[in-house]
C-alpha positions as a Markdown table, in Angstrom:
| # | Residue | x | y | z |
|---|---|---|---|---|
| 1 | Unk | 0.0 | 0.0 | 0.0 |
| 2 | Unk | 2.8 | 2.5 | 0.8 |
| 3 | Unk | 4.5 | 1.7 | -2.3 |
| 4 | Unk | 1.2 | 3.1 | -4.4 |
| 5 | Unk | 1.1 | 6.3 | -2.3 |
| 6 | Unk | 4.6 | 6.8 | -3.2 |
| 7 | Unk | 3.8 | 6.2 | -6.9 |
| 8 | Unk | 0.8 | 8.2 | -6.5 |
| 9 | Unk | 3.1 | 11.3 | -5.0 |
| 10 | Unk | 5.9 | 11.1 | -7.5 |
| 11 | Unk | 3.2 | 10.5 | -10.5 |
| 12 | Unk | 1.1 | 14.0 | -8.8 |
| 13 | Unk | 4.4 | 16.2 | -8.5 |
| 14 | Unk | 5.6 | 15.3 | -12.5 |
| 15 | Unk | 1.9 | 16.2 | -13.6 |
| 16 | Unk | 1.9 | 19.5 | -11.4 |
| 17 | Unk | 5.1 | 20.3 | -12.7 |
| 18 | Unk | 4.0 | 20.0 | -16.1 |
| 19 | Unk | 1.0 | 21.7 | -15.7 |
| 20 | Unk | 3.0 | 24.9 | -13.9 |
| 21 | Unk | 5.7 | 24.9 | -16.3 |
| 22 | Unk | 3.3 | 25.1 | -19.7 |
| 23 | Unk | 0.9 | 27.8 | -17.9 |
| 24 | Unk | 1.3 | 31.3 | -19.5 |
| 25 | Unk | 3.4 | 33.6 | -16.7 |
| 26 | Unk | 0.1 | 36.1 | -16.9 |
| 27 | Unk | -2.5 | 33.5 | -15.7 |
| 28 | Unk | -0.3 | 32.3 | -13.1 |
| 29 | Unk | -1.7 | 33.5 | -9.6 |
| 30 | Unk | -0.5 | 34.9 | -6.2 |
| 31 | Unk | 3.3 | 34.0 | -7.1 |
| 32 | Unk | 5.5 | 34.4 | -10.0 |
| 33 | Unk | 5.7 | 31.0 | -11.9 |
| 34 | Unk | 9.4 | 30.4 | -10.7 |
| 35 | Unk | 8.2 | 30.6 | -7.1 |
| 36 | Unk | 5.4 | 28.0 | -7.9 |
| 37 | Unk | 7.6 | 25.7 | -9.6 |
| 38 | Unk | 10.2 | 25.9 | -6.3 |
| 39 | Unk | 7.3 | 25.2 | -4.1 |
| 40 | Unk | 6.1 | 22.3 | -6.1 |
| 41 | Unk | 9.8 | 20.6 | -6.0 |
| 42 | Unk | 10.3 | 21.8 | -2.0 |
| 43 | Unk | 7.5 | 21.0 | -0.1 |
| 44 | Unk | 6.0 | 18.3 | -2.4 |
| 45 | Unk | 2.5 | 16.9 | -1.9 |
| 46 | Unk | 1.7 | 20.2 | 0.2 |
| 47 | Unk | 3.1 | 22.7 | -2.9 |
| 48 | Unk | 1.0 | 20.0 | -5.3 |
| 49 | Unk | -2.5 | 21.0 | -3.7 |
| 50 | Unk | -1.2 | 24.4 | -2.9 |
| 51 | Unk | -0.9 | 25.1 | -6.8 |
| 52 | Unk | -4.3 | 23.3 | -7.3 |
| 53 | Unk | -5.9 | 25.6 | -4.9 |
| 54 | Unk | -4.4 | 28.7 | -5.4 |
| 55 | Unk | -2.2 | 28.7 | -8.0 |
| 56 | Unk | -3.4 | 27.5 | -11.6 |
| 57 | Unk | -5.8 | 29.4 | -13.3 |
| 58 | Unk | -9.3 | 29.3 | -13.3 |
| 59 | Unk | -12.0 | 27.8 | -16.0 |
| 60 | Unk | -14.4 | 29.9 | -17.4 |
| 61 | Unk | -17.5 | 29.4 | -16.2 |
| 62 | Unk | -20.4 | 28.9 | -18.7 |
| 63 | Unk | -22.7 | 31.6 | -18.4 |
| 64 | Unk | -26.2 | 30.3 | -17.5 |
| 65 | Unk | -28.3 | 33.6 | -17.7 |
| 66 | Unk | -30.4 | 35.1 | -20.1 |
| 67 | Unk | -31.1 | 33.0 | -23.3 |
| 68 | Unk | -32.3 | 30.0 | -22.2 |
| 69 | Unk | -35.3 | 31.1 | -20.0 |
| 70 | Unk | -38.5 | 29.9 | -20.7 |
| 71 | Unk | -40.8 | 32.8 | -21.1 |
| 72 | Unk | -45.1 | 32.2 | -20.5 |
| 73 | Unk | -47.3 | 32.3 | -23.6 |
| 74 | Unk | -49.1 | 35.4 | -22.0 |
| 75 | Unk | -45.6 | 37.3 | -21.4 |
| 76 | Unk | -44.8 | 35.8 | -25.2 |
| 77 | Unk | -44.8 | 38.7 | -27.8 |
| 78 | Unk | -44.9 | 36.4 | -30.5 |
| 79 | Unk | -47.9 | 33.8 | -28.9 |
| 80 | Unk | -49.6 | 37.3 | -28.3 |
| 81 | Unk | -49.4 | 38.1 | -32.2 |
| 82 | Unk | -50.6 | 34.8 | -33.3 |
| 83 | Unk | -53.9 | 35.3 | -31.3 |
């Protein structure tokens, strides 16, 4: 069992290397990128869901307002015409 949490750990720090190292400097946040990648190799498991959390960028969310709402027939400009 230990040796697949070591696995685990070396696997998770390559992968959050990687994914520091080909992030764009700009959407890098609260450090520079340098200091993200020397946390990642110094402290390990701790700098892997440090970056996670506060480091890699964020997705855009979908925006889920506005178009898709369902409007009643009596509200409906075009059900209104067709009476």
């Amino acid at each position: 069992m230990i040796k697949y949490l070591v696995i685990f750990a070396i696997v998770l720090d390559i992968y959050t290397l990687i994914d520091c190292a080909m992030t764009p400097q700009e959407k890098v946040r609260r450090f520079p990128k340098w200091a993200w990648l020397l946390i990642i190799v110094l402290t390990g498991f701790i700098g892997d869901i440090a970056w996670f959390i506060a480091g890699r960028p964020r997705k855009p969310r979908p925006n889920r307002g506005g178009k898709g709402r369902i409007i009643p027939p009596d509200d409906d400009p075009d059900f209104l015409r067709k009476l």
